[in-house]
TIBANU-491084 format. One line per 2 residues: number of its first residue (from 1); for each residue y, x, z of C-alpha. Coordinates in steps of 0.2 Angstrom, whole numbers, padded with zeros to 4 digits. Each point is the difference from the previous one (the first is absolute). Example, Ala and Ser with C-alpha at 12.3 -4.5 7.8 and 13.67 -1.06 7.14 Angstrom:
BEGIN
1	-0022,0062,0039  0017,0006,-0003
***
This chain:
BEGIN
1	0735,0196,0450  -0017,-0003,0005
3	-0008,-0005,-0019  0001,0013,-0011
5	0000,-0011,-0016  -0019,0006,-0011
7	-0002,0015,0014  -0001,-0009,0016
9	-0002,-0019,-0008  0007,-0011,-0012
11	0013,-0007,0000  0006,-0017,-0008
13	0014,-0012,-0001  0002,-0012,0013
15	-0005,-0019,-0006  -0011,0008,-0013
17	-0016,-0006,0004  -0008,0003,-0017
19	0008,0018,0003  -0009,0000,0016
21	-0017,-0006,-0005  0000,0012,-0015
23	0004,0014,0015  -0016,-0008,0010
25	-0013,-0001,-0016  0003,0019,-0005
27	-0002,0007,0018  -0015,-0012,0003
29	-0008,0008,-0017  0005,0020,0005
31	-0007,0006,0015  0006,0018,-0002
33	0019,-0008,-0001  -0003,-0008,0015
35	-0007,0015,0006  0011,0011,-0007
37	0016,-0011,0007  -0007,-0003,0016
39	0000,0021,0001  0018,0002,-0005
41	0005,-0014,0012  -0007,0008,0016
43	0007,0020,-0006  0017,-0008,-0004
45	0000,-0010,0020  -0007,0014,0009
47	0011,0014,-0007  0008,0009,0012
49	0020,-0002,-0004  0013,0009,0014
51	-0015,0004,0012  -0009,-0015,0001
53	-0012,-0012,-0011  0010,-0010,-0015
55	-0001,-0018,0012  -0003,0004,0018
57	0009,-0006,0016  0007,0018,0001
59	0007,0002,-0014  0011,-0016,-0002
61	0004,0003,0018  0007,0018,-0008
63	0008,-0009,-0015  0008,-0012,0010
65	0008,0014,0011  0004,0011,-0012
67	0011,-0018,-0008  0009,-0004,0018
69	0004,0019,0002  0007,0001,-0018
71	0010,-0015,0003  0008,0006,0018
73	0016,0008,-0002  0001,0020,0001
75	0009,0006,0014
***
């Protein structure tokens, strides 16, 4: 999860454009929410999670290890 629905963004239902347009108007007219979102966005990707910043290289390379070792049989 990327969006963090009113903390990171907004989120709305697909094909909604009047949804969608509504989303645009209110974060045209309040700069702090922008602000404010645009804040939370970058704390919530650059958390550091098992070592390493919430969406680097390193740590999916990490994830992905840690999936292949899981699914090798134990001897």
């Amino acid at each position: 999860m990327v969006v963090k629905n009113g903390i990171t963004g907004i989120l709305v239902q697909p094909r909604n454009a009047v949804a969608l347009a509504e989303v645009v108007l209110k974060l045209d007219k309040n700069k702090e929410l922008r602000e404010k979102m645009g804040e939370e966005g970058k704390k919530w990707v650059t958390e550091i999670v098992d070592g390493y910043s919430r969406f680097n290289v390193e740590r999916m390379l990490f994830l992905l290890e840690e999936l292949y070792e899981n699914l090798l049989p134990k001897v």
